[in-house]
TORPA-4810 file (N, C-alpha, C, O; in nm, 3 decimals):
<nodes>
NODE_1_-7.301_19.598_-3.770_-7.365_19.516_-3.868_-7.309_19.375_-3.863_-7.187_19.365_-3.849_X
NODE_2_-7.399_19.238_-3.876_-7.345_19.087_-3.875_-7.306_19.096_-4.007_-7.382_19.134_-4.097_X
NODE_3_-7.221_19.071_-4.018_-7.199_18.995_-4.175_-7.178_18.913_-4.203_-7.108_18.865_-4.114_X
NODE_4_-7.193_18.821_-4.306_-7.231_18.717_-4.329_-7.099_18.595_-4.391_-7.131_18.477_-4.401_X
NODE_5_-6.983_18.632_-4.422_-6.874_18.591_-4.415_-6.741_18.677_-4.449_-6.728_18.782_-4.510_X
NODE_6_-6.647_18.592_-4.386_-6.466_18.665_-4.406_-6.490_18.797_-4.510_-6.470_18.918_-4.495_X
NODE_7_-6.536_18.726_-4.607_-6.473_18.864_-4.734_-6.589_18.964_-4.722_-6.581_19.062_-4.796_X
NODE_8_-6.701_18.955_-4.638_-6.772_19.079_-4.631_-6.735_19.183_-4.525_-6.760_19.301_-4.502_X
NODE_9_-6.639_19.047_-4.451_-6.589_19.117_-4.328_-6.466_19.227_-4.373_-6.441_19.345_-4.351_X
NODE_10_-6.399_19.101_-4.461_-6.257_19.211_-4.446_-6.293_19.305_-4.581_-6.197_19.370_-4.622_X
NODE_11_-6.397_19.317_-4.642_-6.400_19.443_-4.695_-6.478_19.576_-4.608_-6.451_19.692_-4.639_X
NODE_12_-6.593_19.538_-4.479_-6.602_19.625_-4.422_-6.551_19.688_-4.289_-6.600_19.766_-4.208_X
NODE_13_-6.401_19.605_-4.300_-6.316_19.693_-4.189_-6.204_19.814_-4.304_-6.196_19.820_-4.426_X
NODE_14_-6.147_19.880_-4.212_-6.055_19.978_-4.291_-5.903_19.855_-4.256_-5.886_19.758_-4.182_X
NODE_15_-5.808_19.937_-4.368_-5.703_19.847_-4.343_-5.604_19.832_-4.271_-5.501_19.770_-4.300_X
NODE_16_-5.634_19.906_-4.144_-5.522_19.896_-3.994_-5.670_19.874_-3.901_-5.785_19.904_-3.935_X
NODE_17_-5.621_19.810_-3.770_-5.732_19.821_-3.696_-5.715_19.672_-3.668_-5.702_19.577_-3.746_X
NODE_18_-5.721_19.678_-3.488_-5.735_19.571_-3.436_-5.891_19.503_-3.437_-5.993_19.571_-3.444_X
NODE_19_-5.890_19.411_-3.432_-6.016_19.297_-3.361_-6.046_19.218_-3.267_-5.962_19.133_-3.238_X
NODE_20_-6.121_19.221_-3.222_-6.138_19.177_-3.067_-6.218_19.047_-3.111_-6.323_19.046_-3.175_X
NODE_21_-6.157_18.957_-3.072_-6.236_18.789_-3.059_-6.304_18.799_-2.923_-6.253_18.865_-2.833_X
NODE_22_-6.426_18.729_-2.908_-6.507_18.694_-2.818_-6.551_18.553_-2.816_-6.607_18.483_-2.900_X
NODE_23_-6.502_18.528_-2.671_-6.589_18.344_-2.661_-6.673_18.372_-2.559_-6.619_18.398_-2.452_X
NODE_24_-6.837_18.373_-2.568_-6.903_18.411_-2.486_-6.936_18.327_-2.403_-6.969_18.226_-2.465_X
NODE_25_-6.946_18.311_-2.292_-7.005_18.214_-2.231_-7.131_18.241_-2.128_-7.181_18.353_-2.133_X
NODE_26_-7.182_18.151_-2.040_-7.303_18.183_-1.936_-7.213_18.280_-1.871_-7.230_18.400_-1.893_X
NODE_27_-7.113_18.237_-1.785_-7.101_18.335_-1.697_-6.948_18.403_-1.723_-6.882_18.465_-1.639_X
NODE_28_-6.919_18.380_-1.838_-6.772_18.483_-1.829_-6.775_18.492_-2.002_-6.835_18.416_-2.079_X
NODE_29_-6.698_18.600_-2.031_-6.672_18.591_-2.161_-6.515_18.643_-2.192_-6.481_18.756_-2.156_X
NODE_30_-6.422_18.554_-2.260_-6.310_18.536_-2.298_-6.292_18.623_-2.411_-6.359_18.622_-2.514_X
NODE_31_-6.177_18.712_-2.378_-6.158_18.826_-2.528_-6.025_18.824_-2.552_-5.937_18.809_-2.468_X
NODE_32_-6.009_18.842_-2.687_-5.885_18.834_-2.705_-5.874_18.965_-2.834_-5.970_19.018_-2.889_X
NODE_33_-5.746_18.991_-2.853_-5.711_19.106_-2.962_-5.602_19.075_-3.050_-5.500_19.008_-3.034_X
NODE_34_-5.654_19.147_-3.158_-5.519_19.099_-3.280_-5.448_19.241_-3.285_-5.466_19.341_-3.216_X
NODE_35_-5.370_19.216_-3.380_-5.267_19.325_-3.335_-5.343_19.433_-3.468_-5.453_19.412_-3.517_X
NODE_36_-5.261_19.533_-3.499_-5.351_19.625_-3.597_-5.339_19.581_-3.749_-5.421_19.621_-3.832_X
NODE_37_-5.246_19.507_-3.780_-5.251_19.447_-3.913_-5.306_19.329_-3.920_-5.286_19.263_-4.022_X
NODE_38_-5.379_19.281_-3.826_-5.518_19.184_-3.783_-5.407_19.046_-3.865_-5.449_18.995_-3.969_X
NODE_39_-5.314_19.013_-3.825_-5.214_18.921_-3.820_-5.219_18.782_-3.732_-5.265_18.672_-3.763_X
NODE_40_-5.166_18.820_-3.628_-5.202_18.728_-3.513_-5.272_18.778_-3.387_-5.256_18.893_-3.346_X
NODE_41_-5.386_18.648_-3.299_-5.452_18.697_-3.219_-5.343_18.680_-3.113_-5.233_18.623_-3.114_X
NODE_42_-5.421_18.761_-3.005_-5.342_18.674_-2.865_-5.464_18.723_-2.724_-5.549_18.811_-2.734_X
NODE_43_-5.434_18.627_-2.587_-5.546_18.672_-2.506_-5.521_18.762_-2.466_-5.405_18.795_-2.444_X
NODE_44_-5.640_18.846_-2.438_-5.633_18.949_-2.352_-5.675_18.929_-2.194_-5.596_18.947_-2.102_X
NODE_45_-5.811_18.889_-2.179_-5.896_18.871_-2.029_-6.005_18.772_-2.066_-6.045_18.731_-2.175_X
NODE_46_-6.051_18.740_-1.908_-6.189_18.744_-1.911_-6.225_18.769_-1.811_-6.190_18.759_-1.694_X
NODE_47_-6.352_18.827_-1.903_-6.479_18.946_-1.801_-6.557_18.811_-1.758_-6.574_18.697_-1.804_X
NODE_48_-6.601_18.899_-1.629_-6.663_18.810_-1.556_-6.830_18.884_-1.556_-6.867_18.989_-1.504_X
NODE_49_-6.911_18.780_-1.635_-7.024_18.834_-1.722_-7.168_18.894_-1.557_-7.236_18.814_-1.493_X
NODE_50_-7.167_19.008_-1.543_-7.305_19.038_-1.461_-7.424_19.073_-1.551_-7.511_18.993_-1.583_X
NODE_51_-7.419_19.190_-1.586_-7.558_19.223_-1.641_-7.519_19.295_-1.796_-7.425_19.372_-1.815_X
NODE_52_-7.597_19.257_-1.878_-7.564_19.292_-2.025_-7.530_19.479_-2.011_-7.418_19.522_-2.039_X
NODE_53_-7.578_19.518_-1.991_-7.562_19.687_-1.943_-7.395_19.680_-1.892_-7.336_19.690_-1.999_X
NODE_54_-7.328_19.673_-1.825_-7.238_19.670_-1.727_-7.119_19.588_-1.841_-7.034_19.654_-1.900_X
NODE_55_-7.132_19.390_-1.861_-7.064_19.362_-1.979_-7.036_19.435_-2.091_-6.919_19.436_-2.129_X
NODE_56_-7.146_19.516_-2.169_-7.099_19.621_-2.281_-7.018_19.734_-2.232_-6.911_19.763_-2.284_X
NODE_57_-7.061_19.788_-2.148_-6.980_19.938_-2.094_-6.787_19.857_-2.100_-6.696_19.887_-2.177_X
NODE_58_-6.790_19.755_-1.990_-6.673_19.706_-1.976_-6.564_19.657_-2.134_-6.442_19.645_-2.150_X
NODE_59_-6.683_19.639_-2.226_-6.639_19.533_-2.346_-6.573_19.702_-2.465_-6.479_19.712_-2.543_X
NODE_60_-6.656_19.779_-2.431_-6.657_19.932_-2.546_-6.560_19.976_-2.508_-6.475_20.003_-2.593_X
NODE_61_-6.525_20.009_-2.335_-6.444_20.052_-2.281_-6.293_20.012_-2.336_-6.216_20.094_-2.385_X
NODE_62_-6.264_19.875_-2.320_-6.151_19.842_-2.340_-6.141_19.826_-2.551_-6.031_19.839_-2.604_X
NODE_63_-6.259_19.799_-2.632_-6.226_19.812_-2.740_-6.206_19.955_-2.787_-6.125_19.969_-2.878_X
NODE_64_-6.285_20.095_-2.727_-6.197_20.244_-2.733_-6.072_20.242_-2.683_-5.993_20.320_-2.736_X
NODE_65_-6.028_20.162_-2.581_-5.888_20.187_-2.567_-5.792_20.149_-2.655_-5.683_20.204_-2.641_X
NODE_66_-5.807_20.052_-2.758_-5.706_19.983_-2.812_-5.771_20.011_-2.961_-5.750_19.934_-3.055_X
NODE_67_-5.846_20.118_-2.971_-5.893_20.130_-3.076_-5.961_20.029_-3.206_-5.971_20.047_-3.327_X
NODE_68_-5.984_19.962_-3.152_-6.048_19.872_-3.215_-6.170_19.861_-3.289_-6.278_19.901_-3.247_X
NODE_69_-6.147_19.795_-3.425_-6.237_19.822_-3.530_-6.372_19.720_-3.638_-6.422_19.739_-3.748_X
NODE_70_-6.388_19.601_-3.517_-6.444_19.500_-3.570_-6.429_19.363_-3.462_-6.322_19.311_-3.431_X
NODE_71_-6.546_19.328_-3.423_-6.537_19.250_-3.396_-6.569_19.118_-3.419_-6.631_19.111_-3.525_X
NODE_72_-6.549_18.964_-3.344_-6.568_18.834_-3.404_-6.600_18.758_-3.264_-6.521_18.750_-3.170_X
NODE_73_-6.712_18.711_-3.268_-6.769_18.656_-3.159_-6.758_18.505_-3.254_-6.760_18.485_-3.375_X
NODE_74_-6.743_18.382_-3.094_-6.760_18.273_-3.144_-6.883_18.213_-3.166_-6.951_18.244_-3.068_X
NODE_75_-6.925_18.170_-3.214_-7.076_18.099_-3.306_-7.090_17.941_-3.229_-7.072_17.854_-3.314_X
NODE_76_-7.105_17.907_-3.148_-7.122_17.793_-3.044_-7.223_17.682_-3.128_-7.293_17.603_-3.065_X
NODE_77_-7.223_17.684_-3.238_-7.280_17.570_-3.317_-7.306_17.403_-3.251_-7.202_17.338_-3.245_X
NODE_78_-7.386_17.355_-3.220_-7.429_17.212_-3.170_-7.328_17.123_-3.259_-7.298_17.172_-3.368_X
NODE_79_-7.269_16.994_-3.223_-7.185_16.923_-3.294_-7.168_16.901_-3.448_-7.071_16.900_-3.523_X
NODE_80_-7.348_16.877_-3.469_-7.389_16.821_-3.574_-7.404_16.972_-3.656_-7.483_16.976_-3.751_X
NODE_81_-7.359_17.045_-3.635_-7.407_17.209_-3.716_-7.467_17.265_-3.671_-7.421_17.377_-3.654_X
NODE_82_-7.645_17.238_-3.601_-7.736_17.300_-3.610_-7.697_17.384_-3.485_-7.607_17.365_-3.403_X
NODE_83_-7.821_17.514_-3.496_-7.814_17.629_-3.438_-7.865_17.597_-3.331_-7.979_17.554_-3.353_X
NODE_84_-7.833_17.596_-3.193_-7.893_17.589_-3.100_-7.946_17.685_-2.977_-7.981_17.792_-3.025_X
NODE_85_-7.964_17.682_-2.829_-8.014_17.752_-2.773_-7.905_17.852_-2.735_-7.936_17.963_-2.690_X
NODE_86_-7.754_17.807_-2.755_-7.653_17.907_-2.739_-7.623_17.986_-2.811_-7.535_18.069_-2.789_X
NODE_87_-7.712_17.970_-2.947_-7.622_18.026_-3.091_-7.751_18.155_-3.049_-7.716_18.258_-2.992_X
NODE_88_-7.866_18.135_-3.077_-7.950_18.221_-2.945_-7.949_18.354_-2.928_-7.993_18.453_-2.987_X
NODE_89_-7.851_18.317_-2.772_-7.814_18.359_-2.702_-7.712_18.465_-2.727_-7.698_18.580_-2.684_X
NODE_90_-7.649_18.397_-2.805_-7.503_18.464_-2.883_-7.574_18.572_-3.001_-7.561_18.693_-2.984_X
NODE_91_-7.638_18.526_-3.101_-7.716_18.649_-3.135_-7.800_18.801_-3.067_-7.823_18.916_-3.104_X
NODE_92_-7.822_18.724_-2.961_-7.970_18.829_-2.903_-7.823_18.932_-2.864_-7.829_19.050_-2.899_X
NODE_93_-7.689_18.880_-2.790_-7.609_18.927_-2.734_-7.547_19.046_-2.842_-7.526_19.162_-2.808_X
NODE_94_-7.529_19.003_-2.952_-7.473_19.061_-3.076_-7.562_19.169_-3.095_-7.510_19.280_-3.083_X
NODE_95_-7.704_19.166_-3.125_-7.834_19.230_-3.147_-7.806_19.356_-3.061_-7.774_19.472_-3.085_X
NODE_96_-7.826_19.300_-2.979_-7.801_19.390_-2.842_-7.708_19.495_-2.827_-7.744_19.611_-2.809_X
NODE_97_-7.534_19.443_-2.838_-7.445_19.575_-2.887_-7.387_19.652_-2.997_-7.295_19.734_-2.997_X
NODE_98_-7.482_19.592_-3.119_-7.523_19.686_-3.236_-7.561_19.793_-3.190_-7.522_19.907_-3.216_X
NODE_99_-7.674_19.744_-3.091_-7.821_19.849_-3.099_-7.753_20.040_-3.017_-7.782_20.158_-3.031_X
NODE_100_-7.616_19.922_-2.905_-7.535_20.055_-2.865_-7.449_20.137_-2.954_-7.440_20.260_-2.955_X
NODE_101_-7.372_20.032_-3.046_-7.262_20.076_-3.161_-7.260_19.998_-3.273_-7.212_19.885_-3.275_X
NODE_102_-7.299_20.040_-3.346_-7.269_19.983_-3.491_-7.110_19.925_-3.550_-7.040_20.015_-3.595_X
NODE_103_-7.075_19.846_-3.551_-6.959_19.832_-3.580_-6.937_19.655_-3.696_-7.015_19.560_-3.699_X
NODE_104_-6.839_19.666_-3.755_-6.859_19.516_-3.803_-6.822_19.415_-3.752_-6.705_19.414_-3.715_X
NODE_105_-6.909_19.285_-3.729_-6.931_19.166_-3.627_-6.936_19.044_-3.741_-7.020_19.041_-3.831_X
NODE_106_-6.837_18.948_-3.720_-6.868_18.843_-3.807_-6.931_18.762_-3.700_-6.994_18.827_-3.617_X
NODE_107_-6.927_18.629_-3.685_-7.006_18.504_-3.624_-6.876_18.366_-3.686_-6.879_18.326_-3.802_X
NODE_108_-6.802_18.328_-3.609_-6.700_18.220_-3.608_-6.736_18.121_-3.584_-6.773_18.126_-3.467_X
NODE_109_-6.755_18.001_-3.632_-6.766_17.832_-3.561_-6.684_17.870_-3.460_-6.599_17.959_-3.463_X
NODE_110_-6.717_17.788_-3.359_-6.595_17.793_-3.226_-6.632_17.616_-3.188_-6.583_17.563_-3.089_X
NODE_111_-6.697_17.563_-3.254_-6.667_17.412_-3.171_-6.525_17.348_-3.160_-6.421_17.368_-3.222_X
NODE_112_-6.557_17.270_-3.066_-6.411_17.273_-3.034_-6.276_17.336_-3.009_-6.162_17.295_-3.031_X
NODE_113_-6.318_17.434_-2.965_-6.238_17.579_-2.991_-6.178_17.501_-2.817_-6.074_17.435_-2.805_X
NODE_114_-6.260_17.527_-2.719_-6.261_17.543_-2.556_-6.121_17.416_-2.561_-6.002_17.440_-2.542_X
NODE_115_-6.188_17.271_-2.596_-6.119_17.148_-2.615_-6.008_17.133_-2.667_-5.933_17.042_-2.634_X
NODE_116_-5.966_17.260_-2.800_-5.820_17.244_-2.809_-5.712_17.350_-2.750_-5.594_17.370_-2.777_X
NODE_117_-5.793_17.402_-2.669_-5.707_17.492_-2.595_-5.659_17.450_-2.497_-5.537_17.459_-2.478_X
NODE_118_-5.756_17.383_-2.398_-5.698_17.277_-2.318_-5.634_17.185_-2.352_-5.555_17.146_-2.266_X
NODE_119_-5.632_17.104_-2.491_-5.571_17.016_-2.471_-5.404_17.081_-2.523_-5.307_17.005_-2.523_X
NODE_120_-5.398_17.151_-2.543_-5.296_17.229_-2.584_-5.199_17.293_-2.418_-5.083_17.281_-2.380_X
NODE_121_-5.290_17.342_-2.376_-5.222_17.409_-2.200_-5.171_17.286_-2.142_-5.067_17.264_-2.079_X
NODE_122_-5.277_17.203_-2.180_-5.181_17.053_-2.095_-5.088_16.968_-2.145_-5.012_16.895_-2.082_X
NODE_123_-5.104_16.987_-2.294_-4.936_16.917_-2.341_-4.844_16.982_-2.363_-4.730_16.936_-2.353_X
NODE_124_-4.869_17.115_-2.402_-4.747_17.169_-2.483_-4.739_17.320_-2.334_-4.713_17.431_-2.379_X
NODE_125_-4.759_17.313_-2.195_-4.749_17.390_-2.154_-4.827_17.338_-1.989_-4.861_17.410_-1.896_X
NODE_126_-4.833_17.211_-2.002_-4.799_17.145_-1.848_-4.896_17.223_-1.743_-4.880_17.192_-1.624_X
NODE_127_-5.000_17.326_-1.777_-5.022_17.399_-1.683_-5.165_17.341_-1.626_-5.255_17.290_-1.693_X
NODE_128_-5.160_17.366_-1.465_-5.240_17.266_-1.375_-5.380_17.335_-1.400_-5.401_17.445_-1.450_X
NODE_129_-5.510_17.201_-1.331_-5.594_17.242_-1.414_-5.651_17.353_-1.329_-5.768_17.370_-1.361_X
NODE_130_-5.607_17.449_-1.215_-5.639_17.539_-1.193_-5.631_17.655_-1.287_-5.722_17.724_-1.333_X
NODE_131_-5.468_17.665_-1.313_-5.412_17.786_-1.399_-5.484_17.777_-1.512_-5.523_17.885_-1.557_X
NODE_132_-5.527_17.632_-1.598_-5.591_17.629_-1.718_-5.728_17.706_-1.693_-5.752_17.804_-1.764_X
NODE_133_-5.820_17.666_-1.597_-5.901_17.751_-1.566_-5.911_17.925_-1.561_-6.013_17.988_-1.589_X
NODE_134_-5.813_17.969_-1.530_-5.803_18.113_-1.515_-5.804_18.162_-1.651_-5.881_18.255_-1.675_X
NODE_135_-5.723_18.109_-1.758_-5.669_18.160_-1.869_-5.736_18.068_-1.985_-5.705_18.093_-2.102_X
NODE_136_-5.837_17.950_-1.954_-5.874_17.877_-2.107_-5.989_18.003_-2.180_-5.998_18.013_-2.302_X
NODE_137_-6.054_18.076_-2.102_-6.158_18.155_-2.214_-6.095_18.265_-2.309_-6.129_18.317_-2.416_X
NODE_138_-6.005_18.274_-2.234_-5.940_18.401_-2.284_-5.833_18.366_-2.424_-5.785_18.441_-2.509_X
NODE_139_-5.822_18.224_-2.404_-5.722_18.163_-2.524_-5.803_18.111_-2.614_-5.764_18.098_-2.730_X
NODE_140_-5.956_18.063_-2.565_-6.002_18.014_-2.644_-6.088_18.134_-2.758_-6.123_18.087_-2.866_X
NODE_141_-6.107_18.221_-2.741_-6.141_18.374_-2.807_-5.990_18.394_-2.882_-6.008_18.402_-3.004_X
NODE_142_-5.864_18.403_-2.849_-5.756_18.370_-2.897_-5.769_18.251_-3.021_-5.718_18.295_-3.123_X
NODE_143_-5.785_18.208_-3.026_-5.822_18.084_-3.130_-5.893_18.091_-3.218_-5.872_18.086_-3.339_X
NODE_144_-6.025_18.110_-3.135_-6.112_18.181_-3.262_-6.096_18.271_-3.341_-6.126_18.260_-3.460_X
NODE_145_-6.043_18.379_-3.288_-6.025_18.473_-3.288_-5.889_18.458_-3.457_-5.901_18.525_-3.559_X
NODE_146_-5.800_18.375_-3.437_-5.741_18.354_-3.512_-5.751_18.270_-3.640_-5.701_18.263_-3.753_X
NODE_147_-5.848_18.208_-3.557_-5.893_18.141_-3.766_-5.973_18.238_-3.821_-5.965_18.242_-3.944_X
NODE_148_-6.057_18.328_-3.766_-6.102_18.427_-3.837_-6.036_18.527_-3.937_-6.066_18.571_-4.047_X
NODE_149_-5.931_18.543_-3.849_-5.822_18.639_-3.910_-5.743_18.589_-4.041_-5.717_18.649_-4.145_X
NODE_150_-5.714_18.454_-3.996_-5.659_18.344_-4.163_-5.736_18.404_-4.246_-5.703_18.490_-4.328_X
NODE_151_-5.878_18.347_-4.220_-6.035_18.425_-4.330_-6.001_18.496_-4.360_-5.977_18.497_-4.481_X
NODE_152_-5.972_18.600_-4.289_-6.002_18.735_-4.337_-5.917_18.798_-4.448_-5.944_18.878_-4.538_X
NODE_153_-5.769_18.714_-4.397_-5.652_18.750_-4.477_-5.683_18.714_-4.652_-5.668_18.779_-4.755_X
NODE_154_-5.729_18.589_-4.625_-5.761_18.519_-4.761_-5.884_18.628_-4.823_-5.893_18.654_-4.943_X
NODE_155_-5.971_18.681_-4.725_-6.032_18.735_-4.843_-6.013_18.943_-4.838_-6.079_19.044_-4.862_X
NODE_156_-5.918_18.912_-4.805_-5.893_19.064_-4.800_-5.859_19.082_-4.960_-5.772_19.008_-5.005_X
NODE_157_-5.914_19.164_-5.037_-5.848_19.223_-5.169_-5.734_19.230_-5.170_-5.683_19.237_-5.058_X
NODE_158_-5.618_19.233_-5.316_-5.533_19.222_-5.317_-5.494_19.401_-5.320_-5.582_19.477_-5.361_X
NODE_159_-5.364_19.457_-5.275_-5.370_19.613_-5.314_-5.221_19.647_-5.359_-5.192_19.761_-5.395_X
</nodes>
């Protein structure tokens, strides 16, 4: 199920259980995982995107392994806000692995998400722009992935 913000989120996860951030892109998609008290993110990979059939098997696969209970895809919003041909894309994608597993899916701003990751690998971690290449999707789902989780904290009930 999409839901529609943080506190619908963090009331329809249970209260252990990792989350898998997603930065989707054309041809790769960057994932990252929080730990089970959905605390801090960190990267995991990135899949190297072929056919939606094949991406889900690969994406279920590794969220059954780590048991994972919710996910947060980034929301690729146009500068100015509006929804564009990626935000789309990013839905139909979402649509799509409901239709295999039901599970809870928020939708994250991610602008500027890609831009401060890089600019981050290159000051505070010097790394060339090959290596940044290998590892920016996977940090940048890391990122997202982690302001979501702030959200979530804030609207998690108190217990």
């Amino acid at each position: 199920m999409i839901l529609p913000d943080p506190m619908a989120m963090a009331a329809a996860l249970p209260a252990r259980g990792a989350v898998f951030g997603l930065d989707l892109g054309t041809r790769t998609i960057g994932l990252a995982t929080s730990d089970a008290t959905r605390t801090v993110a960190s990267p995991l990979e990135t899949l190297r995107r072929t056919k939606f059939t094949r991406d889900a098997e690969a994406l279920f696969a590794r969220m059954d392994h780590r048991a994972v209970v919710g996910l947060v895809l980034g929301w690729p919003r146009e500068m100015d806000g509006r929804e564009g041909s990626r935000c789309q894309a990013t839905r139909a994608f979402a649509d799509n692995l409901l239709k295999i597993r039901d599970i809870p899916l928020l939708f994250w701003d991610e602008r500027l998400s890609t831009s401060a990751v890089q600019r981050m690998m290159v000051e505070e971690f010097d790394l060339s722009r090959g290596r940044r290449a290998a590892k920016v999707d996977a940090a940048a789902a890391a990122y997202i992935l982690q302001g979501a989780l702030e959200a979530l904290a804030r609207g998690r009930p108190v217990s």
